[in-house]
Each structure stands twice: as C-alpha cells, then as structure tokens.
C-alpha positions as CSV (number, residue, x, y, z in Angstrom):
1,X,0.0,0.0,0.0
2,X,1.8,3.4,-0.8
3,X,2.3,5.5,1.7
4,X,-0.2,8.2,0.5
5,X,-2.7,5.4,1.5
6,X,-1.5,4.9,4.6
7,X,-1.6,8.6,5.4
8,X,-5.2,8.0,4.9
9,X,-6.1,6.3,7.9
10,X,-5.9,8.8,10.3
11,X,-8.5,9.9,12.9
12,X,-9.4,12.6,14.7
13,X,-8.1,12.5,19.5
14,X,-4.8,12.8,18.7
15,X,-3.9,15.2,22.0
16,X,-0.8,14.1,22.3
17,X,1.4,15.4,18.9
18,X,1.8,19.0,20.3
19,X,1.4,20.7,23.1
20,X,-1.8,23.2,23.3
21,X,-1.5,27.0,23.0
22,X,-4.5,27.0,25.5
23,X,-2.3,24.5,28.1
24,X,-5.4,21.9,27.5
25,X,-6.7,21.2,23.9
26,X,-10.4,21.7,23.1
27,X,-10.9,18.3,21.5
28,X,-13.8,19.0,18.8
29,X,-12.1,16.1,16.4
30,X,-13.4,12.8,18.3
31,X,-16.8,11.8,19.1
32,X,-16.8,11.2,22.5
33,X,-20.0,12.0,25.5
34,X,-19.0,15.3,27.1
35,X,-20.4,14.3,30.7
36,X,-17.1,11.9,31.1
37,X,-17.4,9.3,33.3
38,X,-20.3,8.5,35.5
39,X,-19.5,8.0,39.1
40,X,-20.4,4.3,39.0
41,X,-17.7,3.9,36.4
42,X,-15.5,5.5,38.4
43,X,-16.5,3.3,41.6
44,X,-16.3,0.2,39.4
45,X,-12.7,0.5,38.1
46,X,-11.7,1.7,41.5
47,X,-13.2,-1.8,43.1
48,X,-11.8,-3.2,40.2
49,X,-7.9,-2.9,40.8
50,X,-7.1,-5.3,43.3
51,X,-8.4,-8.0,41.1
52,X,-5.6,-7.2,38.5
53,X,-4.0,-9.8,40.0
54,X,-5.9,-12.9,38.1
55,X,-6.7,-13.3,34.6
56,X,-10.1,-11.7,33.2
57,X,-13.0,-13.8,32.4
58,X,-12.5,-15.0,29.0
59,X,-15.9,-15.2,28.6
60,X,-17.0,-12.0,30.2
61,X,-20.2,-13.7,31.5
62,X,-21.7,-10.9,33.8
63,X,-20.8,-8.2,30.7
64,X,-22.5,-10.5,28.2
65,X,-25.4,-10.8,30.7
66,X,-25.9,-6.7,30.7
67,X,-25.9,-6.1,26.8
68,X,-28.2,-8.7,26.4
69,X,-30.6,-7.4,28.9
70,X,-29.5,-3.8,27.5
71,X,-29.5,-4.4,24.0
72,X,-32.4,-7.6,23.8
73,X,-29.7,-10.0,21.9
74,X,-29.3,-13.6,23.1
75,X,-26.1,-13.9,25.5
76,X,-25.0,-16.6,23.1
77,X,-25.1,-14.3,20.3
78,X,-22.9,-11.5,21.8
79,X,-18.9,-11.4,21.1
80,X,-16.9,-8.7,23.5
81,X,-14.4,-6.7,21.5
82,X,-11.3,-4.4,22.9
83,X,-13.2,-1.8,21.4
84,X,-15.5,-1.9,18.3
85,X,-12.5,-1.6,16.1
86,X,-10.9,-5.0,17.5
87,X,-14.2,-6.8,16.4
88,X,-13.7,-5.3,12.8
89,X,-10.2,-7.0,12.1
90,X,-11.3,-9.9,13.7
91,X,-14.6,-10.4,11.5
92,X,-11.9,-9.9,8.2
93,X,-9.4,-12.4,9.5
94,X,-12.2,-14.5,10.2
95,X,-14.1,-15.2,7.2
96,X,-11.1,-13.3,4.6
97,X,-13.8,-11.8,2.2
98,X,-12.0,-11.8,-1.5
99,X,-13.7,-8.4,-1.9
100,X,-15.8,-5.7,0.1
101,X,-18.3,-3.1,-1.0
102,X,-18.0,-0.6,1.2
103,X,-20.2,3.0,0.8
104,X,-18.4,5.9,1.0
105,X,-17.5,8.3,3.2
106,X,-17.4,6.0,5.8
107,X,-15.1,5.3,9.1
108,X,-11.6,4.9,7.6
109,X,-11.3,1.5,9.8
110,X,-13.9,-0.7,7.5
111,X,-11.2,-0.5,5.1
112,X,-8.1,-0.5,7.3
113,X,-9.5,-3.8,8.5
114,X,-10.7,-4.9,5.2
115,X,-7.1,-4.5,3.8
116,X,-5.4,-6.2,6.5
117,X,-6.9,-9.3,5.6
118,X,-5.6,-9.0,2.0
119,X,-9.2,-7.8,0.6
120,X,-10.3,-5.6,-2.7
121,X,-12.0,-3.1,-1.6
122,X,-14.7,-1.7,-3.8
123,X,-15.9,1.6,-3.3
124,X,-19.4,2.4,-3.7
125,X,-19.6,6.6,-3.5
126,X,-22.5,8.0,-2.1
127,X,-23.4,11.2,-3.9
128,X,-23.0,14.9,-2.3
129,X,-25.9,16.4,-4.6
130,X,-27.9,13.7,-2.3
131,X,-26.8,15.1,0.3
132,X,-24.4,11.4,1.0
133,X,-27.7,9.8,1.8
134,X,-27.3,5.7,0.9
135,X,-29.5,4.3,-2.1
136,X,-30.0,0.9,-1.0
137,X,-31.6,-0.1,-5.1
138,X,-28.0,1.4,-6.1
139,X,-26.1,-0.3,-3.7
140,X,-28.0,-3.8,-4.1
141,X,-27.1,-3.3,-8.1
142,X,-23.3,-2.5,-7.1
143,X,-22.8,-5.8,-4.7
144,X,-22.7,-8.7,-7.5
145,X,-18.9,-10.0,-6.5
146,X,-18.7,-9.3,-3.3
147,X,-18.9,-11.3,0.1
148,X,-19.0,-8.2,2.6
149,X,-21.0,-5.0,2.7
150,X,-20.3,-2.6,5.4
151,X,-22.7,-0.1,6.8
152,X,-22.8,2.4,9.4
153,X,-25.7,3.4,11.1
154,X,-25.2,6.2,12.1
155,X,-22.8,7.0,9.3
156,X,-19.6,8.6,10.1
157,X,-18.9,11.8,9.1
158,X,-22.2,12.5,7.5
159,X,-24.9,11.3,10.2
160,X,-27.2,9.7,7.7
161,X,-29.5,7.4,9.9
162,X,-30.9,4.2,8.2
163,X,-34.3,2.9,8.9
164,X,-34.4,-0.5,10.7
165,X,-36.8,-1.7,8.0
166,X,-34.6,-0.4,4.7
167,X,-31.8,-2.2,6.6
168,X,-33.3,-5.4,7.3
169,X,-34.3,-5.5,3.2
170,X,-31.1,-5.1,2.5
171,X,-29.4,-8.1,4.4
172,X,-32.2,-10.6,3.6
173,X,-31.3,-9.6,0.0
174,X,-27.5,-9.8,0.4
175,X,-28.2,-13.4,2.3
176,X,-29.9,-14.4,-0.4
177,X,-26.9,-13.9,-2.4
178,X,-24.2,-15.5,0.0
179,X,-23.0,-12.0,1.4
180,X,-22.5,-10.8,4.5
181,X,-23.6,-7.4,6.0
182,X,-21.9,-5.6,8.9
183,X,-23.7,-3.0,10.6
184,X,-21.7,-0.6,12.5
185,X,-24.1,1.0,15.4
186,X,-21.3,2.8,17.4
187,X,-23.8,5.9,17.8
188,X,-26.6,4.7,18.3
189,X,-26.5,5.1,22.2
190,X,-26.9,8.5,21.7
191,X,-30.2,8.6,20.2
192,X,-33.1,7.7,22.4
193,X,-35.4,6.2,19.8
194,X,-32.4,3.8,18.8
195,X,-35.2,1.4,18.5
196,X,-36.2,2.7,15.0
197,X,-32.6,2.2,13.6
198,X,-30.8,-0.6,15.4
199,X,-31.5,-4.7,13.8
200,X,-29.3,-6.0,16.5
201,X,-32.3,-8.0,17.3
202,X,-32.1,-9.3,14.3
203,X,-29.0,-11.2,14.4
204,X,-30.6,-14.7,15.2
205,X,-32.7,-14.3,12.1
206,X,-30.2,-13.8,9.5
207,X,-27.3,-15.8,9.7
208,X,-25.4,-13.2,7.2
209,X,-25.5,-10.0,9.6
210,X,-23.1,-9.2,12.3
211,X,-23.9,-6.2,14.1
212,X,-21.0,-4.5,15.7
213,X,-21.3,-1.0,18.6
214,X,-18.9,0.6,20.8
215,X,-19.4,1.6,24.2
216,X,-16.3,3.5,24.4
217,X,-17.6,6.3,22.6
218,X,-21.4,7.0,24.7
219,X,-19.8,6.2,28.4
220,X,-16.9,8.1,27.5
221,X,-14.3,5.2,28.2
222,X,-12.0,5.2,25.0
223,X,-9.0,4.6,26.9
224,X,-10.0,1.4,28.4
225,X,-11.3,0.5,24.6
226,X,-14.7,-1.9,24.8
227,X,-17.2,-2.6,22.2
228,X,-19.1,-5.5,21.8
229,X,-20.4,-8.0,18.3
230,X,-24.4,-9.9,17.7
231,X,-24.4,-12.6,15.1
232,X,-25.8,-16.3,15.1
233,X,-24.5,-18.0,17.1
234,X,-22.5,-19.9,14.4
235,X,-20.8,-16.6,13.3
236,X,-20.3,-16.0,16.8
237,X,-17.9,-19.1,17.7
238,X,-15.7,-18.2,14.6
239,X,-15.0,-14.9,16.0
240,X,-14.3,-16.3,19.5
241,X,-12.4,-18.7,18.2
242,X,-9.6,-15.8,16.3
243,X,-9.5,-13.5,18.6
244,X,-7.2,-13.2,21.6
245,X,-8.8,-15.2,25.1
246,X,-8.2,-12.1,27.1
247,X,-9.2,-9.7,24.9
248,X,-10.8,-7.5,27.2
249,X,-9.6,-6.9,30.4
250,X,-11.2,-6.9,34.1
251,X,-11.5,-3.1,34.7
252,X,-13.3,-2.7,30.9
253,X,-15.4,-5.3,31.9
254,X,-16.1,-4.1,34.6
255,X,-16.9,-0.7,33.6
256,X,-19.2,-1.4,30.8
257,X,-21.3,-3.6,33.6
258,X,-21.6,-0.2,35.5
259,X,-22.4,1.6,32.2
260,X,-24.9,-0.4,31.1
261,X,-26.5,-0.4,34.5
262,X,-26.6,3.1,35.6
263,X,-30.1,4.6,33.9
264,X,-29.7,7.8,35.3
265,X,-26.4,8.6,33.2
266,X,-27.7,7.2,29.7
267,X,-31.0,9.4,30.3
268,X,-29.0,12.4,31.4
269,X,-26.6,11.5,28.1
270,X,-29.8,12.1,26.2
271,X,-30.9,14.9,27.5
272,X,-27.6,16.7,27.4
273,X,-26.7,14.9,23.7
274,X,-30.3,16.6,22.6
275,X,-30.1,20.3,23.9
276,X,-26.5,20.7,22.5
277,X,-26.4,19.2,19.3
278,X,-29.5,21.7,18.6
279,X,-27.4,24.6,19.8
280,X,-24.9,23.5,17.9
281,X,-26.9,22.6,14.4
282,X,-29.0,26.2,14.7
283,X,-25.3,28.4,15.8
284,X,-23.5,26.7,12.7
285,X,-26.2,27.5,10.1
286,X,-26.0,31.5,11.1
287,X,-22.2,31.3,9.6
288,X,-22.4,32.5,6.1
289,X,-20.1,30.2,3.9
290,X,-20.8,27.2,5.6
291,X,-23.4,23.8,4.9
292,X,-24.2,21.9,7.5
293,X,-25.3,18.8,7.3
294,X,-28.0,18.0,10.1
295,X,-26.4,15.8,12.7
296,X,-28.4,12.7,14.1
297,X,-26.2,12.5,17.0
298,X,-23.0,14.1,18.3
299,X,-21.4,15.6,15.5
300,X,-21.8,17.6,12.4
301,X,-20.3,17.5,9.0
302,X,-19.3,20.9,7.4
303,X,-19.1,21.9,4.0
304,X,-16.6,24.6,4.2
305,X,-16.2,25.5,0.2
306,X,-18.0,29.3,0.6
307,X,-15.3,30.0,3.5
308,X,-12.3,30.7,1.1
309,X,-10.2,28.1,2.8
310,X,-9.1,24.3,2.4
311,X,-10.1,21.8,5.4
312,X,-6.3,21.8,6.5
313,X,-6.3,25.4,6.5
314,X,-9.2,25.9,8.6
315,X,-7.9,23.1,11.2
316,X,-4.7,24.4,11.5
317,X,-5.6,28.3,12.7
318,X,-8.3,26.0,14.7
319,X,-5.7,23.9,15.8
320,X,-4.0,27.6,17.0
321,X,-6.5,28.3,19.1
322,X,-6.2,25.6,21.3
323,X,-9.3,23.8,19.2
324,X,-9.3,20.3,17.0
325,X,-11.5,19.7,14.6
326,X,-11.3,16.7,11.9
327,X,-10.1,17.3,8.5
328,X,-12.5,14.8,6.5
329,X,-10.2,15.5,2.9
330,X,-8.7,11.8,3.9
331,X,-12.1,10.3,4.0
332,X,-12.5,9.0,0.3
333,X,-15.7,10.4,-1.6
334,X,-14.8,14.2,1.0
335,X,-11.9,16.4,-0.3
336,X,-10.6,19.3,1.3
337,X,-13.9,21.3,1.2
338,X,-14.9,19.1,4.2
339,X,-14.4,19.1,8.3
340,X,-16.1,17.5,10.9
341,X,-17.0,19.0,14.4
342,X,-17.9,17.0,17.5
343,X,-20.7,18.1,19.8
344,X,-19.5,19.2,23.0
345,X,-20.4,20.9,26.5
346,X,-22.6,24.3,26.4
347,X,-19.1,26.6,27.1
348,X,-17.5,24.6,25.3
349,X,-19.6,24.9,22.1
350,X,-19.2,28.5,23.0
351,X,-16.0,28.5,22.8
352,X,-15.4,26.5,19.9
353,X,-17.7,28.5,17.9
354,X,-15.9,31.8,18.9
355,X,-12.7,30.3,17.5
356,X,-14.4,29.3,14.2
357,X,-16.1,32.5,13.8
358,X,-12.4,34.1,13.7
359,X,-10.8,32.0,11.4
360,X,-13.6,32.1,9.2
361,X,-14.0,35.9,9.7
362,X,-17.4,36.2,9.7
C-alpha cells in the first residue's frame, strides 16, 4: 500500500502530537459523551484494581449478561471486543472476504480492517448532490462479486440514519446472495429512539449479519477500549475462536457492567446529547459560507467551500486556538472542502464556535 494510502487512515483525538497554545486542547475532532465518566464507572474501576491480579474472564459472562438485557440480543449471540474496532479486524481475518463493498465516506477502519486481511476493496460513492444519503436499489445493483457490505448506522462523518426496516431488506437480499452485512451501530446510544434504527435484534434471524457497537464512545471510556459483536451463534464461535482469550480486560469489563446499569447517566446522556447538538446545528447555520449537514447524534459534518479556505487550512488556525476539529479530505468520496465538528459541553460549544467564527471571519 503506498504511503499516501497509509496517510489516509488517520482519525481525529490525537492530544498528544503537540502541546496546546491553551495548556489543554479543546478536543472537537473525536466523538466522545461530554459528561465523562459516570460515578459508578469511576467506583467500578476503582473496586476493580485489586483483582488485576488474576486473569479476566474469558468469557465475560456478567458483561455478556448486561448487553443482552441492555441491548435484547441472546447472550449466546454477543462477542466482546477491545473496542468496536478490534471486532472489525477480527470479522476480516475471520471469514477473509475476497472483496468488500463498502459505501463511502465512511469510518476509515472498514477499510483498514478490510485490507489487512488481504481484501479488494470496492468503493461504492455516495453522492454529495444527495446530500451522501445511501440508495439501497444502487447499492443492491453494485454488490454482485462481493462477500462483505459494510454499513454504518449512524454514518460517520455524514450522520445519515438508516431505517431498521430499509436495513433489514437489505441483508435478507444480500443473504440471499451469499453475502454478508456488517452494521456498524457505534452511535446509536446517543439517540433515544435507537429502537427505529438498530437490527441488532435481528441477528438470530439472519445468519449473514453481524452487528457490531462501541461503548467507548457513549460512556466516555476510549482509553479502556470496549465494544461489543451480535451474530448467530455460528458466526459468533468463529469470531471467539480468532480472537485473543483475554481480549478485554477486568477493569473494561467491569466498567461497561456499571455503564450499562446506571439509567440515570444514559438518560441524562440524552438529555444533554439533545439540547447541545441543537445549539450547535442552529449556531453553525447562522455562519455564512458554511453547509451543514444535520447531525443525528453528536457531530456535524461541514461543507466549508464558501469559506475561502481548504479543510487543513481551517484546522490548523483552529488547531492555534487551542481547538481540534477533523479534517474529513482523507475520507475517500470528501476532499478538502470538508471538516467534521464534534458536539460538545454548552461553554465549550461557546468556545469552539468563537474560534471558528475568527478564522472564518465572519
């Protein structure tokens, strides 16, 4: 792969290449909730350290006992990843798809994944003057060839949302041709009607779908990584079977068992999620030069072409200021007209939205 290529997987967190004019970066670049971590996570970890001295469950029994209750999927049917993205590479080097049809723009780590396991990756560009919204009677035309399809629902960077129903149609159709579907629903926690969008449910009806989320990114845990896989059961041995026996470790587990059980922070989450992103969507549409895509959960895809600046442009006097923001011209199907910002605090948004309004000088 040249190295151009490999430029390409980037993403956006990185707090640690420089230090911040501001002392403390402003971290608008990755997705992550803004209320940090609840107090029974906190308690949980802390309880959690003295038993760093035996191995973690391999199975993860009590963890795989809370998503099923949390997300109504059989606890036979649920694999536990080291984050969602650990799940992706495993899926590849498990079933080694000759070639993958992947929409785009889309997470950069589909295709990462995809390519580590040796596959072609077929691109399958979702059109701007659509607004990047996914044609499933296009798509189903494109996947003649290929073994994998991978969606995100949310998609990330343009938020597009994808009815429950549309995507259901869609795998029975690809099952029907001996392909698989992967259904990325990182986001979803973020959204409180999740129910219209998520087929995780659905997993022990169609043998061809795995349905893969992270709970790193809505209980604010990234750097303990946890995400979690449903697929028949069949599906789900394979993956068990190629991935590491101690793949997640005690504290994650842990954590997410606290997570998933504390109802008070997931409502506050969507409360706070709600009234911000709002703020956010109705602030960015006053800046002249700008379109804004209308978020479905915590972040917002720009169009930044009427602002007289390239994407690196803009995030580098950001970046000045003490605020990152993602430069999408590495996503392929964005260029450099694109950025992404995540959806913060209420000061924070503030803030963040003062900076942008001086770079762009409006």
């Amino acid at each position: 792969m040249s190295s151009g290529r490999l430029q390409s997987f980037v993403h956006g967190g990185d707090i640690y290449s420089a230090e911040s004019p501001l002392g403390h970066w402003l971290d608008f670049s990755a997705n992550i909730n803004p209320l940090g971590l609840s107090e029974s996570v906190k308690k949980a970890i802390m309880a959690g350290i003295e038993g760093l001295v035996h191995y973690p469950d391999p199975q993860g029994r009590e963890l795989k006992q809370a998503i099923s209750a949390s997300y109504r999927v059989p606890e036979q049917a649920v694999v536990l990843g080291n984050g969602a993205a650990e799940l992706f590479y495993v899926y590849f080097h498990t079933r080694r798809p000759e070639r993958v049809l992947l929409p785009v723009p889309s997470f950069s780590e589909y295709e990462k994944a995809a390519r580590s396991s040796r596959a072609e990756i077929k691109y399958f560009y979702l059109r701007e003057q659509e607004d990047f919204r996914l044609d499933f009677t296009r798509l189903r035309s494109e996947m003649a060839g290929c073994r994998t399809v991978v969606l995100g629902n949310p998609n990330n960077p343009t938020g597009e949302l994808l009815a429950r129903k549309a995507v259901e149609c869609f795998v029975k159709a690809a099952g029907e041709a001996g392909i698989d579907v992967m259904v990325d629903e990182s986001f979803l926690d973020f959204r409180s009607d999740r129910q219209l969008y998520s087929v995780a449910d659905l997993v022990t009806e169609y043998d061809n779908l795995l349905v893969i989320s992270s709970l790193t990114k809505a209980f604010a845990i990234p750097g303990l990584r946890l995400g979690y896989g449903a697929a028949a059961e069949g599906l789900v041995k394979e993956l068990e079977f190629n991935k590491d026996t101690w793949n997640v470790n005690s504290l994650a587990q842990a954590a997410g068992i606290a997570a998933l059980g504390d109802a008070g922070y997931k409502a506050g989450t969507l409360e706070f999620i709600n009234q911000n992103v709002t703020y956010m969507y109705k602030r960015l549409r006053q800046l002249e030069g700008l379109k804004v895509y209308e978020p479905s959960v915590n972040f917002v895809l720009l169009n930044i072409a009427g602002c007289g600046m390239e994407s690196w442009q803009l995030a580098e006097k950001m970046r000045q200021k003490g605020v990152l923001i993602r430069d999408c011209s590495n996503y392929p199907g964005l260029d450099t007209r694109f950025v992404r910002v995540a959806v913060r605090g209420m000061e924070e948004n503030r803030l963040m939205l003062r900076a942008l309004q001086e770079c762009l000088g409006v």
